[in-house]
FIKOLZA-1660 file (N, C-alpha, C; in steps of 0.1 Angstrom, whole numbers, plus 5000, padded with zeros to 4 digits):
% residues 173
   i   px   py   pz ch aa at
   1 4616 3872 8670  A  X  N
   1 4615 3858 8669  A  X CA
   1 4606 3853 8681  A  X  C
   2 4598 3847 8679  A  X  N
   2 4591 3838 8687  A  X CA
   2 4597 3829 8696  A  X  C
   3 4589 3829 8709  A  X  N
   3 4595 3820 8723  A  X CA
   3 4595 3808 8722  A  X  C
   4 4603 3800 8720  A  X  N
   4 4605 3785 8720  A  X CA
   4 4600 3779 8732  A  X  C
   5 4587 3770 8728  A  X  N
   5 4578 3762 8739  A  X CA
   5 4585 3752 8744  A  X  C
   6 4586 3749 8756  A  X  N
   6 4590 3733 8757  A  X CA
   6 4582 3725 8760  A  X  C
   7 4586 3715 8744  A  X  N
   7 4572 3704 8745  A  X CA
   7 4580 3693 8744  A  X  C
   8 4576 3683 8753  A  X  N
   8 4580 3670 8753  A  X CA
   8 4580 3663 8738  A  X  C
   9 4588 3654 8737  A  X  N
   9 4580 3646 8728  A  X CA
   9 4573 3639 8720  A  X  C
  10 4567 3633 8735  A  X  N
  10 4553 3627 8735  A  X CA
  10 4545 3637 8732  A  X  C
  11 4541 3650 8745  A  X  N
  11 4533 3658 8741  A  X CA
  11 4531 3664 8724  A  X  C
  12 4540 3667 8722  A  X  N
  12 4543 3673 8706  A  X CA
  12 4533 3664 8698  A  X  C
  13 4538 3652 8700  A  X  N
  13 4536 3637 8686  A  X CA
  13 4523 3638 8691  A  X  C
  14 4513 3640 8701  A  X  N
  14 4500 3635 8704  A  X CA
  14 4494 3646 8698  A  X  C
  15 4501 3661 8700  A  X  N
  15 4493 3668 8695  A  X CA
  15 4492 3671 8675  A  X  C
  16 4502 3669 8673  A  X  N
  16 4504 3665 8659  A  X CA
  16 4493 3656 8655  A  X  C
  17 4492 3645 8662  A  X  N
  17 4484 3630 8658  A  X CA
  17 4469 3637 8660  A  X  C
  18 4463 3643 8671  A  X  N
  18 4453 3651 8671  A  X CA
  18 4447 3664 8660  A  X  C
  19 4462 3669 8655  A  X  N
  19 4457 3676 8645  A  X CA
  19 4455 3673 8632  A  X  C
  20 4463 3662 8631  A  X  N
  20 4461 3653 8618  A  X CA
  20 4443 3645 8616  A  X  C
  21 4444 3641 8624  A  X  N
  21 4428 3635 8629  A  X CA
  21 4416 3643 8625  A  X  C
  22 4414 3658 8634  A  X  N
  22 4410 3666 8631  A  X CA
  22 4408 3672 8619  A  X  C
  23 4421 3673 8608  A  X  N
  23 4423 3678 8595  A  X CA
  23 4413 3668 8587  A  X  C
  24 4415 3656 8588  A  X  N
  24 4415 3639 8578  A  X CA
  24 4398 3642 8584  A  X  C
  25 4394 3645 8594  A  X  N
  25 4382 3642 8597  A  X CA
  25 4372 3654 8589  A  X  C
  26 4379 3667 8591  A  X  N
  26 4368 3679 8584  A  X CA
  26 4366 3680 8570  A  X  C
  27 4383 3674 8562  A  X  N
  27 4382 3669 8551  A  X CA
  27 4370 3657 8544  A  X  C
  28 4366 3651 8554  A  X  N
  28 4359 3641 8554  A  X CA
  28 4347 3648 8552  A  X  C
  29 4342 3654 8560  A  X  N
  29 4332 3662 8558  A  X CA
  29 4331 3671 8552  A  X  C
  30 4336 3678 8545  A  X  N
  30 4336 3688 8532  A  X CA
  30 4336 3675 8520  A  X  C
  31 4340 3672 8519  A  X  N
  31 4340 3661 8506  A  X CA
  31 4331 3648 8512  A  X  C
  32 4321 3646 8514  A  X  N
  32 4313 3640 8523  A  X CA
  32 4304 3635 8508  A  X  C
  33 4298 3643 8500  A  X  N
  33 4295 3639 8483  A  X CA
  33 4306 3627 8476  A  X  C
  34 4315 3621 8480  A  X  N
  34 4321 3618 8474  A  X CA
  34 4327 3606 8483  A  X  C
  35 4320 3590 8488  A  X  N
  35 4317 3582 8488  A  X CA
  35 4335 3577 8496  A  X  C
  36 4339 3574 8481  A  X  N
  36 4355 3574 8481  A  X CA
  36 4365 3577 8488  A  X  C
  37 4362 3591 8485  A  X  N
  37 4373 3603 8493  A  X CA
  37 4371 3605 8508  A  X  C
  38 4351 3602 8507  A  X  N
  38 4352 3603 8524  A  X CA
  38 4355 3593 8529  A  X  C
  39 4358 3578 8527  A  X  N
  39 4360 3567 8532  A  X CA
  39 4375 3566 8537  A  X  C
  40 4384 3568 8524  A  X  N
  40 4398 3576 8523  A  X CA
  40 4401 3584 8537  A  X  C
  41 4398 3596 8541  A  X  N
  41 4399 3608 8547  A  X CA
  41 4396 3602 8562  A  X  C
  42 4379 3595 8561  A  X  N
  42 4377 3588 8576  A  X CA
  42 4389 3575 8577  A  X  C
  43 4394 3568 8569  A  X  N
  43 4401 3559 8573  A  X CA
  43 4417 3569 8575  A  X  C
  44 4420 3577 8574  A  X  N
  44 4437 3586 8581  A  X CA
  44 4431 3590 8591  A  X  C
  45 4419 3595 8594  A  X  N
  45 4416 3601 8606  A  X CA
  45 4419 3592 8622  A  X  C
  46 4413 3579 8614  A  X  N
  46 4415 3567 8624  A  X CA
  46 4426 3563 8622  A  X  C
  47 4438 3565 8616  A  X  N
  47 4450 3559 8619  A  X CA
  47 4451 3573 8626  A  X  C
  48 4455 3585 8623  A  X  N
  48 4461 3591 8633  A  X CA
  48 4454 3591 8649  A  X  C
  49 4442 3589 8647  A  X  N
  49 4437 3583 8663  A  X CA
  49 4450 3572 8668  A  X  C
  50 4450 3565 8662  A  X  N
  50 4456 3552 8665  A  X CA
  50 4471 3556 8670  A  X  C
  51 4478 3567 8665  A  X  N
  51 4489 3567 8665  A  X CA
  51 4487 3574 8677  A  X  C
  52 4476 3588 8675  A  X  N
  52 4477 3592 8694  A  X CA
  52 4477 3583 8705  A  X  C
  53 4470 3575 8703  A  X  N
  53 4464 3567 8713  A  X CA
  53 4478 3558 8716  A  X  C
  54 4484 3554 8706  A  X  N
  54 4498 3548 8714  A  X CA
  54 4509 3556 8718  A  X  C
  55 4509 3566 8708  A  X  N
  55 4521 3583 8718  A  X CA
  55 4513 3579 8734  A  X  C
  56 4499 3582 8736  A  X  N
  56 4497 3584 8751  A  X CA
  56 4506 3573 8762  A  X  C
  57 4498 3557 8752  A  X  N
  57 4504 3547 8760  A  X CA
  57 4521 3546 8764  A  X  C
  58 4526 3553 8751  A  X  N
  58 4549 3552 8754  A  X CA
  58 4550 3561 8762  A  X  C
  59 4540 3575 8759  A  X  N
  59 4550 3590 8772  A  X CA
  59 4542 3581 8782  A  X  C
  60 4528 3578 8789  A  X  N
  60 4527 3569 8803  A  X CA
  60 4537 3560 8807  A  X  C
  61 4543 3550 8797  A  X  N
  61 4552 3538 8797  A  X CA
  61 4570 3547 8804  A  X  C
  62 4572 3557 8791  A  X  N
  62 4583 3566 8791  A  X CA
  62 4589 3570 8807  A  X  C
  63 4576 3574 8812  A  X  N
  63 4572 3588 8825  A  X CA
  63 4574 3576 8836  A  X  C
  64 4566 3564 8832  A  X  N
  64 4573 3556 8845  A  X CA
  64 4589 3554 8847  A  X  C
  65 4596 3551 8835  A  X  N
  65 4610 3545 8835  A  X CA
  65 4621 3555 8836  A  X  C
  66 4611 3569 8834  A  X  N
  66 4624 3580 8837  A  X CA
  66 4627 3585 8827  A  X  C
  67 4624 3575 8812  A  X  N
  67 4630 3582 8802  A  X CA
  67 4633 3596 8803  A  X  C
  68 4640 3601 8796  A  X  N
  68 4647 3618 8795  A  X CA
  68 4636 3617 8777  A  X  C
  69 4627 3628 8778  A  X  N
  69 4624 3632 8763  A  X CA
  69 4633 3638 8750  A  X  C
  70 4635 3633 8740  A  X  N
  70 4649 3642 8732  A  X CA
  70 4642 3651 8725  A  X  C
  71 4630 3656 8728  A  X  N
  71 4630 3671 8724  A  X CA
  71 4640 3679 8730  A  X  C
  72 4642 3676 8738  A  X  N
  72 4649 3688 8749  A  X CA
  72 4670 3682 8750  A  X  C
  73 4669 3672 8734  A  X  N
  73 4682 3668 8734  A  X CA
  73 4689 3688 8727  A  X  C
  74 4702 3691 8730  A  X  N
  74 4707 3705 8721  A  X CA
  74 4711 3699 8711  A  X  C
  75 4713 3684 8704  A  X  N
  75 4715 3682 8692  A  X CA
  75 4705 3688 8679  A  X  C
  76 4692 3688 8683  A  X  N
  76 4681 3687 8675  A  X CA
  76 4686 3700 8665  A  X  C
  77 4683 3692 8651  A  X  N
  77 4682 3707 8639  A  X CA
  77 4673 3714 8641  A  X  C
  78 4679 3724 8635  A  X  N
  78 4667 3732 8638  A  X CA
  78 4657 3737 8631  A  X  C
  79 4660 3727 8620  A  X  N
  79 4643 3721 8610  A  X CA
  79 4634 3716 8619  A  X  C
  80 4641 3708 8629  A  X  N
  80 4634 3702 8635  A  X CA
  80 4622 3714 8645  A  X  C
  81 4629 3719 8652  A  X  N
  81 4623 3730 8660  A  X CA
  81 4614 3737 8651  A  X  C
  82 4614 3741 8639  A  X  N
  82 4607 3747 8630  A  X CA
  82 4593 3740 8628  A  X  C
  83 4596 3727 8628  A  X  N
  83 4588 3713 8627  A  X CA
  83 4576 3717 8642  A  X  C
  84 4584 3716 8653  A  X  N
  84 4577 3721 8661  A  X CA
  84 4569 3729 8668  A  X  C
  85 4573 3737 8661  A  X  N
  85 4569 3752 8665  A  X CA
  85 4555 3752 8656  A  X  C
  86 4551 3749 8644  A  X  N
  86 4544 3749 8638  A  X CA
  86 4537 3740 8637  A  X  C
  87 4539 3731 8638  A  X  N
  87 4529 3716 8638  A  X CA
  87 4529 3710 8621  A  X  C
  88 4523 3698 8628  A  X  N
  88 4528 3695 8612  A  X CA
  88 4512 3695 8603  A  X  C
  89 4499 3692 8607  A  X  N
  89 4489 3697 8603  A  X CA
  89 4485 3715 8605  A  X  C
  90 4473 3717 8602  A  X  N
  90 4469 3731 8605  A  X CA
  90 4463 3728 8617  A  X  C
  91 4460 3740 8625  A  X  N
  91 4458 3733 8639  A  X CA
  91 4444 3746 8644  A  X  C
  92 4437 3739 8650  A  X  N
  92 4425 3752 8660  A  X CA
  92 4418 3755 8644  A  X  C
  93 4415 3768 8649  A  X  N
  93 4408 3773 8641  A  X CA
  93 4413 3773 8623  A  X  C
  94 4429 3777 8625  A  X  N
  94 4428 3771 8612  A  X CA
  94 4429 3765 8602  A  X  C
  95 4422 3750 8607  A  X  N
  95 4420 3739 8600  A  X CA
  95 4405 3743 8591  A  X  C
  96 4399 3749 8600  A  X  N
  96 4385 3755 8595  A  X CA
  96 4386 3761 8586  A  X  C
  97 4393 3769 8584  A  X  N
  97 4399 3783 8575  A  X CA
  97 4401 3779 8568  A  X  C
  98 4410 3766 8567  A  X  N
  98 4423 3763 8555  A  X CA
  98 4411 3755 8546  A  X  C
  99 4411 3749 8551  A  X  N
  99 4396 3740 8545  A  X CA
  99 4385 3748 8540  A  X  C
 100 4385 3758 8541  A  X  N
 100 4373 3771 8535  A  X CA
 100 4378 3775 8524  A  X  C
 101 4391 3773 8523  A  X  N
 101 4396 3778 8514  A  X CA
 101 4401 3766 8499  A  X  C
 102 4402 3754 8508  A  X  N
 102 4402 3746 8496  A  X CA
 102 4391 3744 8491  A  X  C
 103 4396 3740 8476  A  X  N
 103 4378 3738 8467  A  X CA
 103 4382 3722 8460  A  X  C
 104 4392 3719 8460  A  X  N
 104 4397 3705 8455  A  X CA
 104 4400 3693 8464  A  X  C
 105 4398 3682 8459  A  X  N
 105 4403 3672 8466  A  X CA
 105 4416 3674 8463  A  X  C
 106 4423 3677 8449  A  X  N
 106 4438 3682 8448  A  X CA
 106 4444 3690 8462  A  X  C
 107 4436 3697 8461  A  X  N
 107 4442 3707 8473  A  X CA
 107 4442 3703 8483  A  X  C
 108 4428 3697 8491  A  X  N
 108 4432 3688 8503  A  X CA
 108 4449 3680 8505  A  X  C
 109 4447 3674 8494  A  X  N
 109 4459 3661 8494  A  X CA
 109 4473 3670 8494  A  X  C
 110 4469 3682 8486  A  X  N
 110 4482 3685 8486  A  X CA
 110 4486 3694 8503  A  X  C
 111 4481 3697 8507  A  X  N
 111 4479 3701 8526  A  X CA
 111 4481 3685 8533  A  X  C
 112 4475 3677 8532  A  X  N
 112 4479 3662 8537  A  X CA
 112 4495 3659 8535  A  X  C
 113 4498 3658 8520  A  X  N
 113 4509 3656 8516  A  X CA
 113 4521 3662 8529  A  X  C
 114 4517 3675 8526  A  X  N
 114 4533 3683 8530  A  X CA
 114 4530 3680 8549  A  X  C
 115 4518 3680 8555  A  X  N
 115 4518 3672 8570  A  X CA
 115 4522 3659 8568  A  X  C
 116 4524 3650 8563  A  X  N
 116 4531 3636 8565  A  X CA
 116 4544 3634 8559  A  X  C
 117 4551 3644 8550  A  X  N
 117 4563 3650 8550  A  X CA
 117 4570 3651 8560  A  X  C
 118 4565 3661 8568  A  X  N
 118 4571 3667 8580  A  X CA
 118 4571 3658 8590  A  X  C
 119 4558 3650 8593  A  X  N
 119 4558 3638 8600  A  X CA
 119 4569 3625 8597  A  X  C
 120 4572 3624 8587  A  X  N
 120 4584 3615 8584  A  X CA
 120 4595 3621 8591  A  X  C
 121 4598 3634 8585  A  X  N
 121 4612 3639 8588  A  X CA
 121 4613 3641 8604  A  X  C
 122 4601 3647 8609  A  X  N
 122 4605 3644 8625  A  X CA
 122 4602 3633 8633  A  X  C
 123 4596 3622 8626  A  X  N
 123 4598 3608 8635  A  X CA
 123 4611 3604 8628  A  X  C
 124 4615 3602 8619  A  X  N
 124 4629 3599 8617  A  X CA
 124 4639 3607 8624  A  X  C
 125 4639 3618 8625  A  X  N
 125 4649 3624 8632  A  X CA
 125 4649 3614 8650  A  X  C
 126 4635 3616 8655  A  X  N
 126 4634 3614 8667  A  X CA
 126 4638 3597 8672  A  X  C
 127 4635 3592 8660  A  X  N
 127 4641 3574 8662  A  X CA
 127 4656 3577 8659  A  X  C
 128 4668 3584 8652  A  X  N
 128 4680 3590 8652  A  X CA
 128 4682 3588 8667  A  X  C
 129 4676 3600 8672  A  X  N
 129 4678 3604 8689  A  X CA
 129 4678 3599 8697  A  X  C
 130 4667 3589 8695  A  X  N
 130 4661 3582 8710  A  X CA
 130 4671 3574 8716  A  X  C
 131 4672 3570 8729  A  X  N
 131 4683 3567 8734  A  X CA
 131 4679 3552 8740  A  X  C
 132 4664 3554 8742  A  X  N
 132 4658 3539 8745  A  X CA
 132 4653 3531 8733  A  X  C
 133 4663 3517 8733  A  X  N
 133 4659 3509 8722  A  X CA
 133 4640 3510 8716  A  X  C
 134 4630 3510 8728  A  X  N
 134 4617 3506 8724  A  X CA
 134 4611 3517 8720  A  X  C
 135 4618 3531 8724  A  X  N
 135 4612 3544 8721  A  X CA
 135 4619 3544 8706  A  X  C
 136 4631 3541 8704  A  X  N
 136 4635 3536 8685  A  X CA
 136 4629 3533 8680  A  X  C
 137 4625 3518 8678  A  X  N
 137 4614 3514 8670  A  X CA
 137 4602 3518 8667  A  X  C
 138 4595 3522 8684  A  X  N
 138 4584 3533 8682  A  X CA
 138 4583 3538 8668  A  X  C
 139 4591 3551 8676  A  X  N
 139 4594 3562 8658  A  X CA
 139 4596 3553 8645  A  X  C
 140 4606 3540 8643  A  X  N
 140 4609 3538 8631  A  X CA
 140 4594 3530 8625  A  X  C
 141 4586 3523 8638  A  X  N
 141 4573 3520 8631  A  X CA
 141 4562 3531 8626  A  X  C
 142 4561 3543 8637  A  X  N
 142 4550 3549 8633  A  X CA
 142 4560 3555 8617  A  X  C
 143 4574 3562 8613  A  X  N
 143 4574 3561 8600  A  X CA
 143 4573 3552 8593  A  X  C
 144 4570 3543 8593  A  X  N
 144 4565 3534 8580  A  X CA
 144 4549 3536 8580  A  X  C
 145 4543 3539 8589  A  X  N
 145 4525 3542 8587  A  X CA
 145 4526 3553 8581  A  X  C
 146 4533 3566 8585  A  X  N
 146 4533 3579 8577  A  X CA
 146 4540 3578 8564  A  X  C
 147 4546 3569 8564  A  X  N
 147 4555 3568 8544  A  X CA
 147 4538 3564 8534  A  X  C
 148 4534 3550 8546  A  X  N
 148 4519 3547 8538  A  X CA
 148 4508 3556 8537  A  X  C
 149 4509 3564 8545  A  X  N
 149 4496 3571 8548  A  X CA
 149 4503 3585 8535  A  X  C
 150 4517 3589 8531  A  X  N
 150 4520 3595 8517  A  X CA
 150 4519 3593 8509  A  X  C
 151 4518 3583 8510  A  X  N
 151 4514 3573 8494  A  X CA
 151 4499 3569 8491  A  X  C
 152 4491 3571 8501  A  X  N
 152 4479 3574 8500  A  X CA
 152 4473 3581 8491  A  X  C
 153 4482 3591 8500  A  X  N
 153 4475 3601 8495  A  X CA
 153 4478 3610 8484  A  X  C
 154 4492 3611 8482  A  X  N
 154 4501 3611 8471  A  X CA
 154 4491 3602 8457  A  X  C
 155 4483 3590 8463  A  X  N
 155 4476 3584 8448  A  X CA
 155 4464 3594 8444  A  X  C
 156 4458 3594 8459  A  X  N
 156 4441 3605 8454  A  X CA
 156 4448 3618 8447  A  X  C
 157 4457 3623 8455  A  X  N
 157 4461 3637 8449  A  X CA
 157 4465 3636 8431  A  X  C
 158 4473 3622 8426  A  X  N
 158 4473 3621 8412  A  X CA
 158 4462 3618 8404  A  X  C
 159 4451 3611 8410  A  X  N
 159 4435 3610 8409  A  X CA
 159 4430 3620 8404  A  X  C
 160 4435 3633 8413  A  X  N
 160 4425 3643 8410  A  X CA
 160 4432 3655 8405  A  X  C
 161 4446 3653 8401  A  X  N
 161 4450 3666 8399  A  X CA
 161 4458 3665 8385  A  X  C
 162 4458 3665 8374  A  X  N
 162 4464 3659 8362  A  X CA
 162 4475 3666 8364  A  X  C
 163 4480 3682 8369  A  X  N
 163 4494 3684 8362  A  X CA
 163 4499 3675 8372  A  X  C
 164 4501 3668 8386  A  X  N
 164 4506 3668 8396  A  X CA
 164 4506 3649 8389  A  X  C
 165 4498 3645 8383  A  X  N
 165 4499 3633 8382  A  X CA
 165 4507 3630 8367  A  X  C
 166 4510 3640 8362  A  X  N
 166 4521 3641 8345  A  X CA
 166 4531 3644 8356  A  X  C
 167 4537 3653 8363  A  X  N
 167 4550 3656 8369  A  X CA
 167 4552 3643 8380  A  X  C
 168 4543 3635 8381  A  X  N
 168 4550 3618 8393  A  X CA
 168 4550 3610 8379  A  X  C
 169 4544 3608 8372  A  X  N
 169 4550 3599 8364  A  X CA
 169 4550 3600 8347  A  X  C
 170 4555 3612 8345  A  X  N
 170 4559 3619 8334  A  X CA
 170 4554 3621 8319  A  X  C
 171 4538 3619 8325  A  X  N
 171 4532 3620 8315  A  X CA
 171 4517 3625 8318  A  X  C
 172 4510 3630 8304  A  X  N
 172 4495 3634 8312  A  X CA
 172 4484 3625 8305  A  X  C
 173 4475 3617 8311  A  X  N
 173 4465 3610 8311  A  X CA
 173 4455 3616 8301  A  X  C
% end
């Protein structure tokens, strides 16, 4: 079994928001023929910017006030750690890889999809945890940009994937 890292919170969520960025952005560029999709892909890229860019500002905010980070709470499931340990996009090199390997916008979406999945289920867990009211809302705002940013993308992926868009709304186009 692999060594359990200890990652802050903050740290974790920025690096998440960084891999997400990275993913939304190379996607962008493989599908770069396609006007739409790239406009799509560069607009998640810049919200996950966005979302790093305020993780930085709460762990600076956090780090002054002392906060305690609840990664390091022993309640956490250990979905959650799993969550962790793997990240919730593909990360380094293989974002490069993974992307070599898709040939579809379907495919893309469906790799977006299951990263804003997991991004829900551990910012909701972590607004559960947090113990500072403003570090709460945090998490419960950035999940409402990641529920949007699923439904995004959950549309392009019905766009472009017919069985996927008969199995959401139970019929085929």
């Amino acid at each position: 079994m692999a060594q359990k890292q200890d990652l802050g919170v903050f740290n974790f969520a920025i690096r998440a928001e960084k891999d997400g960025m990275n993913f939304y952005m190379k996607a962008a560029k493989k599908f770069s023929g396609n006007e739409d999709l790239k406009k799509l892909f560069v607009s998640l890229a810049k919200e996950e910017a966005k979302h790093m860019d305020i993780f930085l500002e709460f762990k600076a905010k956090a780090e002054g006030k002392g906060i305690d980070q609840c990664l390091k709470n022993p309640d956490i499931d250990t979905y959650l750690e799993a969550i962790v340990q793997e990240g919730l996009f593909p990360k380094g090199d293989t974002v490069n890889k993974r992307l070599e390997k898709v040939d579809t916008v379907a495919q893309a979406a469906a790799i977006a999809m299951a990263a804003e999945k997991n991004a829900i289920l551990l910012y909701t867990e972590l607004a559960k945890l947090a113990k500072d009211k403003d570090q709460k809302k945090f998490f419960e705002k950035i999940v409402k940009e990641e529920k949007s940013h699923l439904v995004m993308v959950a549309g392009l992926r019905a766009d472009n994937d017919p069985m996927y868009a008969a199995l959401r709304f139970g019929r085929f186009f």
